[in-house]
N, CA, C and O atoms as a Maestro MAE file, in Angstrom:
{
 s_m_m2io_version
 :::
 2.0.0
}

f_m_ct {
 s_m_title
 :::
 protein
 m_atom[348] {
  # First column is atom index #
  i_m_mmod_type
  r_m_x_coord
  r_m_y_coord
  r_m_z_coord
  i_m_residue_number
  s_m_chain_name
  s_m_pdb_residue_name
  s_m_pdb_atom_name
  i_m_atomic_number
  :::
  1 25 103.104 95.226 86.054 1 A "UNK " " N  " 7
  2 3 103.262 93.912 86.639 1 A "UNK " " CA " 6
  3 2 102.258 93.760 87.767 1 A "UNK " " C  " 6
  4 15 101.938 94.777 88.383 1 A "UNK " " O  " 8
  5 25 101.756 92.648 88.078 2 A "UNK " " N  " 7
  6 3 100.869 92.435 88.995 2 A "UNK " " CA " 6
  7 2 101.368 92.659 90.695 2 A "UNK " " C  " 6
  8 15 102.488 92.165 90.827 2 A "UNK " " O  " 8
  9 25 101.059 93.017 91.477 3 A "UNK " " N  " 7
  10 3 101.985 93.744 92.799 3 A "UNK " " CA " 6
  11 2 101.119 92.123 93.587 3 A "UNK " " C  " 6
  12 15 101.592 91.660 94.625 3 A "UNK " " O  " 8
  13 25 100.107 91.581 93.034 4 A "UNK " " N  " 7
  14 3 99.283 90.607 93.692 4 A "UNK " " CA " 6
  15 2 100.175 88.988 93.184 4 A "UNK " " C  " 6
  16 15 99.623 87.919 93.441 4 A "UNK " " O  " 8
  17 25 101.202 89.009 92.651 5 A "UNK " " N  " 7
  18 3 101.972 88.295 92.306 5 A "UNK " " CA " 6
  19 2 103.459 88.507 92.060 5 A "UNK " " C  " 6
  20 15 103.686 88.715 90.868 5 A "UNK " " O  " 8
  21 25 104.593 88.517 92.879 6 A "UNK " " N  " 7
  22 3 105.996 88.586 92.825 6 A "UNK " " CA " 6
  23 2 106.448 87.530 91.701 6 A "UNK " " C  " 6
  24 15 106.240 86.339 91.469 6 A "UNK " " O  " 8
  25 25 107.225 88.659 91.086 7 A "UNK " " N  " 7
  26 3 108.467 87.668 90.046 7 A "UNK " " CA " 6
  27 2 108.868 86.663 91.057 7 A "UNK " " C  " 6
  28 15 108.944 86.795 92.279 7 A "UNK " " O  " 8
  29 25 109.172 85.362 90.112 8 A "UNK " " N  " 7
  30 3 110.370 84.522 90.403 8 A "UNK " " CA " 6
  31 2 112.090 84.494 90.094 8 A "UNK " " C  " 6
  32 15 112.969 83.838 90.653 8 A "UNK " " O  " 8
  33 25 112.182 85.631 88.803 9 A "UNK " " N  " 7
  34 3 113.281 86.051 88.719 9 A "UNK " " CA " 6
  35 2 113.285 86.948 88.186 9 A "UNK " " C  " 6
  36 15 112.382 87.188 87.384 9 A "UNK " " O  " 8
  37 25 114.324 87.832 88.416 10 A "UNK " " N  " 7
  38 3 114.462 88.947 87.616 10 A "UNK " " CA " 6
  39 2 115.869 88.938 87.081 10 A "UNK " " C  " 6
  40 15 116.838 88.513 87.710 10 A "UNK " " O  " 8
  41 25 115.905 89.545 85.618 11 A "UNK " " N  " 7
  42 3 117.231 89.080 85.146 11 A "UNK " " CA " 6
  43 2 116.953 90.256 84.277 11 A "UNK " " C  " 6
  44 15 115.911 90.480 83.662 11 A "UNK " " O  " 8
  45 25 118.335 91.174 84.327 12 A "UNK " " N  " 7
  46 3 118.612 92.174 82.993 12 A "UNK " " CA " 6
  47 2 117.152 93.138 82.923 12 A "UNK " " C  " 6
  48 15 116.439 93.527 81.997 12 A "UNK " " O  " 8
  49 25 117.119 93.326 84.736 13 A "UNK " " N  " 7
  50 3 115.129 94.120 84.725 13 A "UNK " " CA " 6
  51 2 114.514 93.417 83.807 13 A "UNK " " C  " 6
  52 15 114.149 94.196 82.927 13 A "UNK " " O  " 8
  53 25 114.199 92.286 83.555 14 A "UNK " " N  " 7
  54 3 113.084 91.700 83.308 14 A "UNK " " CA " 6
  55 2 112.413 90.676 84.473 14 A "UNK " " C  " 6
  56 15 113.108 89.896 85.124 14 A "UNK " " O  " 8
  57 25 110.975 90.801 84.628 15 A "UNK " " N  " 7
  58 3 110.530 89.895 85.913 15 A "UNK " " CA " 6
  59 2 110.390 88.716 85.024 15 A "UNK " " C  " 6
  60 15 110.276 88.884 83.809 15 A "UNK " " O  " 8
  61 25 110.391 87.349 85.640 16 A "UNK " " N  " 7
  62 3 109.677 86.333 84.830 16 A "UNK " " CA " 6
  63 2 108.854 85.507 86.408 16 A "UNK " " C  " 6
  64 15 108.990 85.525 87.631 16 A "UNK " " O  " 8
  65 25 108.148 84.973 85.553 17 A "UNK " " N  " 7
  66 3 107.206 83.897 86.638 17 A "UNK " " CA " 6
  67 2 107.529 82.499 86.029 17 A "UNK " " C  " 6
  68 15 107.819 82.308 84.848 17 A "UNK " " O  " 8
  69 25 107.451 81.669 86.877 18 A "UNK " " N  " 7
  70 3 107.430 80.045 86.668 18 A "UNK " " CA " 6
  71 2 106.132 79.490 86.274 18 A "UNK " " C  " 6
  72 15 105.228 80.227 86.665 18 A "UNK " " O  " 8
  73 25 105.859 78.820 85.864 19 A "UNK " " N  " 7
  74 3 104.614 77.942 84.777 19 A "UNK " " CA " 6
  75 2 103.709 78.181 86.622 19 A "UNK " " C  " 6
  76 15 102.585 78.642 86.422 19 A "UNK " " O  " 8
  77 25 103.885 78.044 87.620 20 A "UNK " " N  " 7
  78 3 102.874 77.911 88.678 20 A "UNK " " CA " 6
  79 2 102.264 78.894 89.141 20 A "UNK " " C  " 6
  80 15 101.201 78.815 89.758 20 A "UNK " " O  " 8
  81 25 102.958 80.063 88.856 21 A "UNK " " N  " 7
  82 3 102.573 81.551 89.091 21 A "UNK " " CA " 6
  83 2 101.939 82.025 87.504 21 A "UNK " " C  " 6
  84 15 101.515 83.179 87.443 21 A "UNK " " O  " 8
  85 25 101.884 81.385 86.552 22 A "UNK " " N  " 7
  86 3 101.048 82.133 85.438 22 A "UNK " " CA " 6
  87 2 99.899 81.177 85.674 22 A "UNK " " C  " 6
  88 15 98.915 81.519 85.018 22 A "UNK " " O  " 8
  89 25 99.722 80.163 86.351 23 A "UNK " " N  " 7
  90 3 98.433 79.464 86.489 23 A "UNK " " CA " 6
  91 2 97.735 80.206 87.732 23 A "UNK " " C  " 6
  92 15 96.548 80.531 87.724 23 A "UNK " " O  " 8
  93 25 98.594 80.431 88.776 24 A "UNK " " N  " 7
  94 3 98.070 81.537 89.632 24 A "UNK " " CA " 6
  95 2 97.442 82.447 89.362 24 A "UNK " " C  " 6
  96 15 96.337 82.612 89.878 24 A "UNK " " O  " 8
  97 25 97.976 83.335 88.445 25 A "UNK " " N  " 7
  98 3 97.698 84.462 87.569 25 A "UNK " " CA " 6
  99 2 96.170 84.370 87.235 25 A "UNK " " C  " 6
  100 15 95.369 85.236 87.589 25 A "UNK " " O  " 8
  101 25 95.775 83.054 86.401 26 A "UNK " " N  " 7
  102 3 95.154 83.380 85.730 26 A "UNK " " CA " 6
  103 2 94.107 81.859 86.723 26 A "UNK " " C  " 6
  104 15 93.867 80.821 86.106 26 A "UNK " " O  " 8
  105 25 93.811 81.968 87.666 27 A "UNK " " N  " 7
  106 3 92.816 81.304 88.591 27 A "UNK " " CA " 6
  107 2 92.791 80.192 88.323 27 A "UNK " " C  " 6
  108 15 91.758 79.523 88.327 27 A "UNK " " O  " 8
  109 25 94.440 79.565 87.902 28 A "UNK " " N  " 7
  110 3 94.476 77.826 87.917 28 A "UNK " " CA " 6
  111 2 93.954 77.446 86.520 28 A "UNK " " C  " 6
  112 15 94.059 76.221 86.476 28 A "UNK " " O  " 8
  113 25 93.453 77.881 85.378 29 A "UNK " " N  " 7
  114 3 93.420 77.222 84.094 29 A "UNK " " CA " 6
  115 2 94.028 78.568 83.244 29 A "UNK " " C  " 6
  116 15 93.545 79.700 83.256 29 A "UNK " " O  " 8
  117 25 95.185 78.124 82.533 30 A "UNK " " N  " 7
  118 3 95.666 76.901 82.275 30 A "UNK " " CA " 6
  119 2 96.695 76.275 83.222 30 A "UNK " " C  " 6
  120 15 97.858 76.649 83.372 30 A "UNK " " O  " 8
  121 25 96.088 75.283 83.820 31 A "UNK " " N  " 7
  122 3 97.195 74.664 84.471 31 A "UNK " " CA " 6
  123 2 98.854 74.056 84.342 31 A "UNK " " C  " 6
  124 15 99.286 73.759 83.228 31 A "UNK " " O  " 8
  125 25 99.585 73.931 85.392 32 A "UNK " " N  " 7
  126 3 101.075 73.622 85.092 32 A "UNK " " CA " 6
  127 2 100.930 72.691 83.562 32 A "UNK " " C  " 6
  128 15 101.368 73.091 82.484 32 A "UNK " " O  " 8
  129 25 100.392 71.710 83.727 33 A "UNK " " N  " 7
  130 3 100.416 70.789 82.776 33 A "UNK " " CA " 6
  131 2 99.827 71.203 81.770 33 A "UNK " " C  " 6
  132 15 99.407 70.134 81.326 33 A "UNK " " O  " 8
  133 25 99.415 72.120 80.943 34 A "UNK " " N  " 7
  134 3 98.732 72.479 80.512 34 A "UNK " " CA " 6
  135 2 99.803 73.526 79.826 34 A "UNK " " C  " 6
  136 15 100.087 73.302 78.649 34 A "UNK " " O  " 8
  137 25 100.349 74.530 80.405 35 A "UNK " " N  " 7
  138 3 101.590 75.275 79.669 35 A "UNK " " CA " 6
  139 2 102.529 74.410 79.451 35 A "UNK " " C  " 6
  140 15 103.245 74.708 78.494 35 A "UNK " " O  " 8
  141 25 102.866 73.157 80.150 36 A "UNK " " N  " 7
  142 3 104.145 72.184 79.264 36 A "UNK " " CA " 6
  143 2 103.447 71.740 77.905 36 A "UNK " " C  " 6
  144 15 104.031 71.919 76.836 36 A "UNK " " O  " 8
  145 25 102.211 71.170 77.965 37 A "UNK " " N  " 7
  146 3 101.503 70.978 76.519 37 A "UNK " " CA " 6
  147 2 101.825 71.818 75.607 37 A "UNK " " C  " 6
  148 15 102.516 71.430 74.666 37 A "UNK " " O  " 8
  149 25 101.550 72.668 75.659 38 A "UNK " " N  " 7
  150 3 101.912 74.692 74.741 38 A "UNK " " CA " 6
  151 2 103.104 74.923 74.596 38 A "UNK " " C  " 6
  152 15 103.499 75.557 73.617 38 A "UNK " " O  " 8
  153 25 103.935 74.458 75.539 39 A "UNK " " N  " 7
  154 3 105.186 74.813 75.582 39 A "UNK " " CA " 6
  155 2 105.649 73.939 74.460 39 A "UNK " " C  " 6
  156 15 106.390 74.374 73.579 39 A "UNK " " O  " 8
  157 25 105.171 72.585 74.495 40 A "UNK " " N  " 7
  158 3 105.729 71.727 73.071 40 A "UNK " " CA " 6
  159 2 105.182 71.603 72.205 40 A "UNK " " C  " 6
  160 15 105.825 71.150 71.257 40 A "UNK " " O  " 8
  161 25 103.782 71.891 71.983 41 A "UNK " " N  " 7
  162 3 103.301 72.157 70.982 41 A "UNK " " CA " 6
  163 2 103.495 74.047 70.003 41 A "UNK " " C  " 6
  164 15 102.813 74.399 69.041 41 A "UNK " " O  " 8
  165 25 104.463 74.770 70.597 42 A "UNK " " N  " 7
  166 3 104.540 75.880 70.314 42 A "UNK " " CA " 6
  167 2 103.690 77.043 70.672 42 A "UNK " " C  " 6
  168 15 103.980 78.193 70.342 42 A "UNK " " O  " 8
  169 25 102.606 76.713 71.372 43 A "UNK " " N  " 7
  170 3 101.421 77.571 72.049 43 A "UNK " " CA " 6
  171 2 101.553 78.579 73.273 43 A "UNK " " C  " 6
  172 15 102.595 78.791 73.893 43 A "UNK " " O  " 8
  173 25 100.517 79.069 73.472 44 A "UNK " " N  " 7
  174 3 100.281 79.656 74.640 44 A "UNK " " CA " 6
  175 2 101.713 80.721 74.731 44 A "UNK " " C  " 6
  176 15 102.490 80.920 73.797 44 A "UNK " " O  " 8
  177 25 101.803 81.328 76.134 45 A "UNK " " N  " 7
  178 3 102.460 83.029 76.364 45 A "UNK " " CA " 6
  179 2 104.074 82.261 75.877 45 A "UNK " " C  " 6
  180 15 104.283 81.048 75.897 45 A "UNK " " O  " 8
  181 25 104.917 83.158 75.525 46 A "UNK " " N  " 7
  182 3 106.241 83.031 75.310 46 A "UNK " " CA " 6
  183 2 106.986 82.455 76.327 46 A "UNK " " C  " 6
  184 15 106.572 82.554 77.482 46 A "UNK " " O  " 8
  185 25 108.239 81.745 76.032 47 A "UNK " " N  " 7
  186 3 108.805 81.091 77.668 47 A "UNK " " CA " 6
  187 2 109.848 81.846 77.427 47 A "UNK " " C  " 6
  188 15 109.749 82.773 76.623 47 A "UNK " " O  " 8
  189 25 111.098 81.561 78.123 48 A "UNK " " N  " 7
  190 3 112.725 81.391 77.891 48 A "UNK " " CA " 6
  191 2 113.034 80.547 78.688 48 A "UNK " " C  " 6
  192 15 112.200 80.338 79.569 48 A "UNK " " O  " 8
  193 25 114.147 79.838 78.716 49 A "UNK " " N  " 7
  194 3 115.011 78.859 79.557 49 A "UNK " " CA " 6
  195 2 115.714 79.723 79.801 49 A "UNK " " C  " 6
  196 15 115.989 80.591 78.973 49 A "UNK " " O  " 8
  197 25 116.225 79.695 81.122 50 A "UNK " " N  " 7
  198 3 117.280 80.273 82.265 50 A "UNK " " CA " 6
  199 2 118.351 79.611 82.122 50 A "UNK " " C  " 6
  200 15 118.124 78.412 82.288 50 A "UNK " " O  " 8
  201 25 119.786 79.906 81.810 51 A "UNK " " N  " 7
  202 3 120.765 78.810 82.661 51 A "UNK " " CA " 6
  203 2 121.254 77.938 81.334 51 A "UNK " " C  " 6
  204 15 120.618 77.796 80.289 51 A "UNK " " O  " 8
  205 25 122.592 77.381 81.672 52 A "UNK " " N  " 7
  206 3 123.008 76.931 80.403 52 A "UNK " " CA " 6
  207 2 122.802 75.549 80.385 52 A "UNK " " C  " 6
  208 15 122.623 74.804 81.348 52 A "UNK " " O  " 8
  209 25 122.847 75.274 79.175 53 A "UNK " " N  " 7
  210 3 122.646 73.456 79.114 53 A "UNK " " CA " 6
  211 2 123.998 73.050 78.938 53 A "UNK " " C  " 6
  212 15 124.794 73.627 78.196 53 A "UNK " " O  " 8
  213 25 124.282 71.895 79.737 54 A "UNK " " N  " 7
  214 3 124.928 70.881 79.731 54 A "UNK " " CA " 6
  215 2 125.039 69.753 78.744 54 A "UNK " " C  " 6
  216 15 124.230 68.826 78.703 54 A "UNK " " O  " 8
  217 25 125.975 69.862 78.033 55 A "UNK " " N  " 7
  218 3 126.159 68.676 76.961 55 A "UNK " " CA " 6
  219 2 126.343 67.446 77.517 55 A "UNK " " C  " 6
  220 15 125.703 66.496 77.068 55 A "UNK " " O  " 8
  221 25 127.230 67.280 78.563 56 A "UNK " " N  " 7
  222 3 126.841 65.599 79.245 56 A "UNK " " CA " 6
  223 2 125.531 65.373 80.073 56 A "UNK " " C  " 6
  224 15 125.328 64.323 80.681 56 A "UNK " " O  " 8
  225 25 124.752 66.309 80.060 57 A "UNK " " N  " 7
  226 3 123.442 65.819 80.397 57 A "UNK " " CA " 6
  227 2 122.768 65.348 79.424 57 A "UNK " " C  " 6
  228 15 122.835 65.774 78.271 57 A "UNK " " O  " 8
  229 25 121.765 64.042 79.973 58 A "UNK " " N  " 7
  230 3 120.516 63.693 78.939 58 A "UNK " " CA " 6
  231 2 119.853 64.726 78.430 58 A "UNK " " C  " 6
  232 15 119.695 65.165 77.291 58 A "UNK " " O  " 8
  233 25 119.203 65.280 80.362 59 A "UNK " " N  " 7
  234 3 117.865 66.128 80.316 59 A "UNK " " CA " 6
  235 2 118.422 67.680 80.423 59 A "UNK " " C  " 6
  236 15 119.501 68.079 80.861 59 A "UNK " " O  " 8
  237 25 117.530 68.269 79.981 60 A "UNK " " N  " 7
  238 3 117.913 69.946 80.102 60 A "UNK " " CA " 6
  239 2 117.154 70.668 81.307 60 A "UNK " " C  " 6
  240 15 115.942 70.836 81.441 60 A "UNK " " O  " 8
  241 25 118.216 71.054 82.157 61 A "UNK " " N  " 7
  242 3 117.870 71.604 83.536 61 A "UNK " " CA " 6
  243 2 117.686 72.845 83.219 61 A "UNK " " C  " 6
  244 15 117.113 73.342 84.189 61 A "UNK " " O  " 8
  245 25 117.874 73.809 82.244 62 A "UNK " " N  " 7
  246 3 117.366 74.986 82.228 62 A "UNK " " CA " 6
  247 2 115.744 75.272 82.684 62 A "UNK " " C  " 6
  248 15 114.801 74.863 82.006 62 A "UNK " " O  " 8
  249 25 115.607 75.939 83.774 63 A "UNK " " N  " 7
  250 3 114.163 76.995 84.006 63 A "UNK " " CA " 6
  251 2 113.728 77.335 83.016 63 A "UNK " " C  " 6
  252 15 114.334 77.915 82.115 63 A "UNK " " O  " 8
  253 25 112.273 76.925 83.050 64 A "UNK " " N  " 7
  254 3 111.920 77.728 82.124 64 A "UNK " " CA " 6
  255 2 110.566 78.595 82.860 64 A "UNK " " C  " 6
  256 15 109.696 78.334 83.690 64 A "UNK " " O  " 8
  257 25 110.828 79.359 82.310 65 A "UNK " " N  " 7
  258 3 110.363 80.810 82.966 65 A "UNK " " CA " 6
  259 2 109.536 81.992 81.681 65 A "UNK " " C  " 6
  260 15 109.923 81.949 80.513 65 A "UNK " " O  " 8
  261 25 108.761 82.666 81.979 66 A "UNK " " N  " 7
  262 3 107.847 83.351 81.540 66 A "UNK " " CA " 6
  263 2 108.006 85.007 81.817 66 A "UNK " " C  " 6
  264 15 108.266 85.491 82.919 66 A "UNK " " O  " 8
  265 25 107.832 85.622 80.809 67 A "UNK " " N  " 7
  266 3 108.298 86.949 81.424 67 A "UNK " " CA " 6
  267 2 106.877 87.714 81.193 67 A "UNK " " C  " 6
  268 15 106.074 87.899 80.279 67 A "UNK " " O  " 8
  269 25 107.054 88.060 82.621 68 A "UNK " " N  " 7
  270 3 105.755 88.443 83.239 68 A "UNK " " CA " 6
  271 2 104.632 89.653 82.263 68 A "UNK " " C  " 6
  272 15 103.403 89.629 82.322 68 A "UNK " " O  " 8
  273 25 105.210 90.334 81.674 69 A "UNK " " N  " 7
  274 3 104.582 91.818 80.919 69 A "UNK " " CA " 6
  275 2 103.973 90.675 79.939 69 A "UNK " " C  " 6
  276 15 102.745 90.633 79.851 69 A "UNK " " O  " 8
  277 25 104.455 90.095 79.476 70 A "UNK " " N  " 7
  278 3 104.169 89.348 78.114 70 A "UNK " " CA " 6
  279 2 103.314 87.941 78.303 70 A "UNK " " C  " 6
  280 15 102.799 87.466 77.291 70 A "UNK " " O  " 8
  281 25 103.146 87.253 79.584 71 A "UNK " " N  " 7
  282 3 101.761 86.640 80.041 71 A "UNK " " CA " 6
  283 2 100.792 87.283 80.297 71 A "UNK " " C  " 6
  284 15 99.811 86.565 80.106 71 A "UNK " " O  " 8
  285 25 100.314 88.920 80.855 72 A "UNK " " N  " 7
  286 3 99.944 89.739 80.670 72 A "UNK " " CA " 6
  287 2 99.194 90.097 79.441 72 A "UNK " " C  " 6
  288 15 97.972 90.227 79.380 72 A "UNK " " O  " 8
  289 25 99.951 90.229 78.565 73 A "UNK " " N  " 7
  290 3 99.778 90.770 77.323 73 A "UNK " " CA " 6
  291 2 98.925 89.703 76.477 73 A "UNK " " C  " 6
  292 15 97.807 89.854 75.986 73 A "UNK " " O  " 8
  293 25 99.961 88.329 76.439 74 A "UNK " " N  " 7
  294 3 99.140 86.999 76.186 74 A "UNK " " CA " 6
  295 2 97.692 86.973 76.080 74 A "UNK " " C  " 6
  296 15 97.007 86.982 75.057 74 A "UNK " " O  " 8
  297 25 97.184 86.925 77.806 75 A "UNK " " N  " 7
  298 3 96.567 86.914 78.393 75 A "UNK " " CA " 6
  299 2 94.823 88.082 77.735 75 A "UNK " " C  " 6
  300 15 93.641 87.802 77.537 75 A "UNK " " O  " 8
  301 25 95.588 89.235 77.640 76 A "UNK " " N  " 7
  302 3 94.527 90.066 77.294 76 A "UNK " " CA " 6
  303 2 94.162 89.716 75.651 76 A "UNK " " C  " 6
  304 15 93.052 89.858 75.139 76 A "UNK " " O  " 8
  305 25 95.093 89.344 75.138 77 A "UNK " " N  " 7
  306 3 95.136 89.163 73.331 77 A "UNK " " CA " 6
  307 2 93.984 88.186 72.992 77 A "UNK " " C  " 6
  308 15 93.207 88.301 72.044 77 A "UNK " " O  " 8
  309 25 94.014 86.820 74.291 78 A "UNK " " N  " 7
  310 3 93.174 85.289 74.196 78 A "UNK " " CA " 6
  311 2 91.840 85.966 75.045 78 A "UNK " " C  " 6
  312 15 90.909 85.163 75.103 78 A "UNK " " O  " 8
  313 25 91.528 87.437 75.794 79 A "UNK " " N  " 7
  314 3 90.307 86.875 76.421 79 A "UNK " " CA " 6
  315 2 90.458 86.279 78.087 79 A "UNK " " C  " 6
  316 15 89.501 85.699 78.600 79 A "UNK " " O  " 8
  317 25 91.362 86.427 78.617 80 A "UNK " " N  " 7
  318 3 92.215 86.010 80.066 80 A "UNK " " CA " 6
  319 2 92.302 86.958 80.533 80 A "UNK " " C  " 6
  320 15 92.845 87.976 80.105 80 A "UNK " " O  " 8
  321 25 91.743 86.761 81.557 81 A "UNK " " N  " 7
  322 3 92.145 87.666 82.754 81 A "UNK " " CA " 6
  323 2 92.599 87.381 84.253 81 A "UNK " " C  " 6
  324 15 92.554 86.256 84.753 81 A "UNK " " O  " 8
  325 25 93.000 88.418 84.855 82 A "UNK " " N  " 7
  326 3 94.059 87.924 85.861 82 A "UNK " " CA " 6
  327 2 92.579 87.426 87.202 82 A "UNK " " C  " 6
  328 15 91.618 88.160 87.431 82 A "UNK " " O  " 8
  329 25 92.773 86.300 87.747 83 A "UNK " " N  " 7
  330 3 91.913 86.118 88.982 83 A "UNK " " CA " 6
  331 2 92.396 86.487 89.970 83 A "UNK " " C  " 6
  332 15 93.601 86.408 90.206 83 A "UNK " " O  " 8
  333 25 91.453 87.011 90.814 84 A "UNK " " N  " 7
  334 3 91.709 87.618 92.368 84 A "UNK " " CA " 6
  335 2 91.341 87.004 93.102 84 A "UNK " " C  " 6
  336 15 90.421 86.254 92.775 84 A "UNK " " O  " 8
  337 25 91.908 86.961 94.692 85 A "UNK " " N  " 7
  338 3 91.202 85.432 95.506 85 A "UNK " " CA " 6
  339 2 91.228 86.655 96.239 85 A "UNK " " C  " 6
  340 15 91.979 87.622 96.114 85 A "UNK " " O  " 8
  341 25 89.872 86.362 97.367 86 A "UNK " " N  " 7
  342 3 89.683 87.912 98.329 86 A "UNK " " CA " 6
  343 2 90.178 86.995 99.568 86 A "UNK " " C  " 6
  344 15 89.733 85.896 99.901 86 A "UNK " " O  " 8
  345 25 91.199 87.728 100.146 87 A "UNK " " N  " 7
  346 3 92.051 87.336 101.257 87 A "UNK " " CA " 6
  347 2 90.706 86.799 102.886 87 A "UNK " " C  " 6
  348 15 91.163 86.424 103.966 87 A "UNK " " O  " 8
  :::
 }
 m_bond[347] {
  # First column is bond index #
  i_m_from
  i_m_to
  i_m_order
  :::
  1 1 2 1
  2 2 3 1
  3 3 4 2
  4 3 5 1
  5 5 6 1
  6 6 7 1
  7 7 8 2
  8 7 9 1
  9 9 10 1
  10 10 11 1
  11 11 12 2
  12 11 13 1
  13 13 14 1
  14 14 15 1
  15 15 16 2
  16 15 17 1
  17 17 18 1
  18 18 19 1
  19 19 20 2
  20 19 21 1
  21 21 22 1
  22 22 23 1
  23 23 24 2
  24 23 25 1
  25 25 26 1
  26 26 27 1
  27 27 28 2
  28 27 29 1
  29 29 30 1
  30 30 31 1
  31 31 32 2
  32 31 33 1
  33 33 34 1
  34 34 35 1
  35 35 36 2
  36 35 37 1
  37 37 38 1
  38 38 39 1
  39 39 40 2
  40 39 41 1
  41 41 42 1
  42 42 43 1
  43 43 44 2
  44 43 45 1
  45 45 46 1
  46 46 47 1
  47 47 48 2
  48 47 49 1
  49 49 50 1
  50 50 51 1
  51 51 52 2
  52 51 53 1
  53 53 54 1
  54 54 55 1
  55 55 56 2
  56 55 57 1
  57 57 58 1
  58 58 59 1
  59 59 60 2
  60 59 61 1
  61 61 62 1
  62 62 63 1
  63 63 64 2
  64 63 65 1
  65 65 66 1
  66 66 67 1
  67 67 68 2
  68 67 69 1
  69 69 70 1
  70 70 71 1
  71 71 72 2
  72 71 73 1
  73 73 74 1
  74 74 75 1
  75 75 76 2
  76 75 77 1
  77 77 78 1
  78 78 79 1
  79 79 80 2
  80 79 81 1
  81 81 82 1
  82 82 83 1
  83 83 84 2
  84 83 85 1
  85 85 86 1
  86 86 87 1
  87 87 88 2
  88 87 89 1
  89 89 90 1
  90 90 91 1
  91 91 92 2
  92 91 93 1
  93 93 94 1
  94 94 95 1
  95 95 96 2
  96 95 97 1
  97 97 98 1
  98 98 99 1
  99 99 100 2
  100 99 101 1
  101 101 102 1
  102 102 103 1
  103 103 104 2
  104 103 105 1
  105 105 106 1
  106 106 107 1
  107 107 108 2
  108 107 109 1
  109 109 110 1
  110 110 111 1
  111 111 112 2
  112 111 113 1
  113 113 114 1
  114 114 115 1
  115 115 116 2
  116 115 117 1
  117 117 118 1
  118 118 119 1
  119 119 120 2
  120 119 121 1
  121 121 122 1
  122 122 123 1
  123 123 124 2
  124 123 125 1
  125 125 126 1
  126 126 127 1
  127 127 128 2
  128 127 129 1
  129 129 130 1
  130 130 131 1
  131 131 132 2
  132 131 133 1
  133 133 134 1
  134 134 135 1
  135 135 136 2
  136 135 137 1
  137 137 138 1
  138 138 139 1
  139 139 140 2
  140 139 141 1
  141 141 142 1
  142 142 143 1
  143 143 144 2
  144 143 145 1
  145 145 146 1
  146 146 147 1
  147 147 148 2
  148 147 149 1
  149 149 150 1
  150 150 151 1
  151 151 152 2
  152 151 153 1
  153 153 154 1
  154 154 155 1
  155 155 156 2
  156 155 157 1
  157 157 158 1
  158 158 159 1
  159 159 160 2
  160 159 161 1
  161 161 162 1
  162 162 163 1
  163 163 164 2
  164 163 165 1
  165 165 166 1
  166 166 167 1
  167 167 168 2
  168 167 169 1
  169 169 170 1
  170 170 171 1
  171 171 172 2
  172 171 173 1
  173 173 174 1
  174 174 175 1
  175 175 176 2
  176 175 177 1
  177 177 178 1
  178 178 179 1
  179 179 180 2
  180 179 181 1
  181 181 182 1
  182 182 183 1
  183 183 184 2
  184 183 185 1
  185 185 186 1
  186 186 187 1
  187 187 188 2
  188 187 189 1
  189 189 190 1
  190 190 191 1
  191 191 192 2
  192 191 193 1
  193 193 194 1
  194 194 195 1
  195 195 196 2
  196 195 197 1
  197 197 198 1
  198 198 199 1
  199 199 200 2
  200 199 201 1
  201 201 202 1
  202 202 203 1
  203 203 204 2
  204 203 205 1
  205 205 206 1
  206 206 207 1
  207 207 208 2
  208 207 209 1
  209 209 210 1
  210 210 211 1
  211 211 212 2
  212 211 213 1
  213 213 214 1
  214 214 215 1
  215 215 216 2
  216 215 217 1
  217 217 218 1
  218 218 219 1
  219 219 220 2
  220 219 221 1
  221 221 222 1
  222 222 223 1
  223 223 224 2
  224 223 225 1
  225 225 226 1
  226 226 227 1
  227 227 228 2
  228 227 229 1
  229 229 230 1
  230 230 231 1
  231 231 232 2
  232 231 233 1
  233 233 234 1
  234 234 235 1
  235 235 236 2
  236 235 237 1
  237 237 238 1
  238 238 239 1
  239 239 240 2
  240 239 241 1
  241 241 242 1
  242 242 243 1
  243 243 244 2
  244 243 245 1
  245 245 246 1
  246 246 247 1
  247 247 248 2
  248 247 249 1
  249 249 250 1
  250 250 251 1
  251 251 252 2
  252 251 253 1
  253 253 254 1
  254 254 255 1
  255 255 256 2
  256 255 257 1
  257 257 258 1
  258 258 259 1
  259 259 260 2
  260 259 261 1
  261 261 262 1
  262 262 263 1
  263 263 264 2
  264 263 265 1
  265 265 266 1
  266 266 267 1
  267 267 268 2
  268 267 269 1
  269 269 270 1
  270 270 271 1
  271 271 272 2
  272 271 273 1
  273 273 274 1
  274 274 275 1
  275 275 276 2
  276 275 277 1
  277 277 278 1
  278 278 279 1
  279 279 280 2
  280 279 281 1
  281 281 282 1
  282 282 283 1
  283 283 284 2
  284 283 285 1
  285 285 286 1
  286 286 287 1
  287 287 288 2
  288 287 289 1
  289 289 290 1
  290 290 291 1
  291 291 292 2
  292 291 293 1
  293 293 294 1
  294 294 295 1
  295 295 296 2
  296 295 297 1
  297 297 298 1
  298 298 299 1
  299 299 300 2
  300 299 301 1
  301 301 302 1
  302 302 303 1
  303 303 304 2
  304 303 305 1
  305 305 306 1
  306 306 307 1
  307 307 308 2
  308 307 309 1
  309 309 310 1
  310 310 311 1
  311 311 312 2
  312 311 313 1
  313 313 314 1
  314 314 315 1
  315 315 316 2
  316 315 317 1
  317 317 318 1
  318 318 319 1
  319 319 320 2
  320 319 321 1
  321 321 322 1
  322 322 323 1
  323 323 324 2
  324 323 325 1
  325 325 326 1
  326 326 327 1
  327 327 328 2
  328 327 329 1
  329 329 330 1
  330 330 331 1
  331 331 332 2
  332 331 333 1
  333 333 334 1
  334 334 335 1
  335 335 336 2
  336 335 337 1
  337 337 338 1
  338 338 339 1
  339 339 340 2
  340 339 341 1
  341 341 342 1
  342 342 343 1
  343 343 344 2
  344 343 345 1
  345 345 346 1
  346 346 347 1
  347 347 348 2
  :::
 }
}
């Protein structure tokens, strides 16, 4: 896991990151908007939703979240690599 980027959650020892920290990751492209595209078109690193859905809701409040080894992995498969910003 990247020590230059903290999980946003960890669940069942798995880390995951939020769509803003895999754009972090990877020096801002692909951007937030850019993994929701993928995300509905079936593309780009694997997600999961966090959290249960609500049947009297319209919208679905589940997180969706990215588990970190496997944007990683993504990442090296497409040619991506992680960017470093020098402090």
């Amino acid at each position: 896991m990247s020590a230059m980027i903290p999980p946003d959650v960890i669940q069942d020892g798995v880390a995951y990151w939020k769509a803003d920290k895999v754009s972090a990751y990877f020096g801002g492209s692909p951007t937030v908007g850019t993994l929701g595209v993928w995300r509905y078109r079936g593309e780009g690193p694997r997600f999961v939703k966090l959290g249960c859905r609500r049947e009297h809701r319209q919208r679905d409040t589940r997180r969706v979240v990215y588990p970190v080894r496997e944007v990683i992995a993504w990442g090296e498969r497409n040619g991506l690599q992680q960017q470093t910003v020098a402090a």
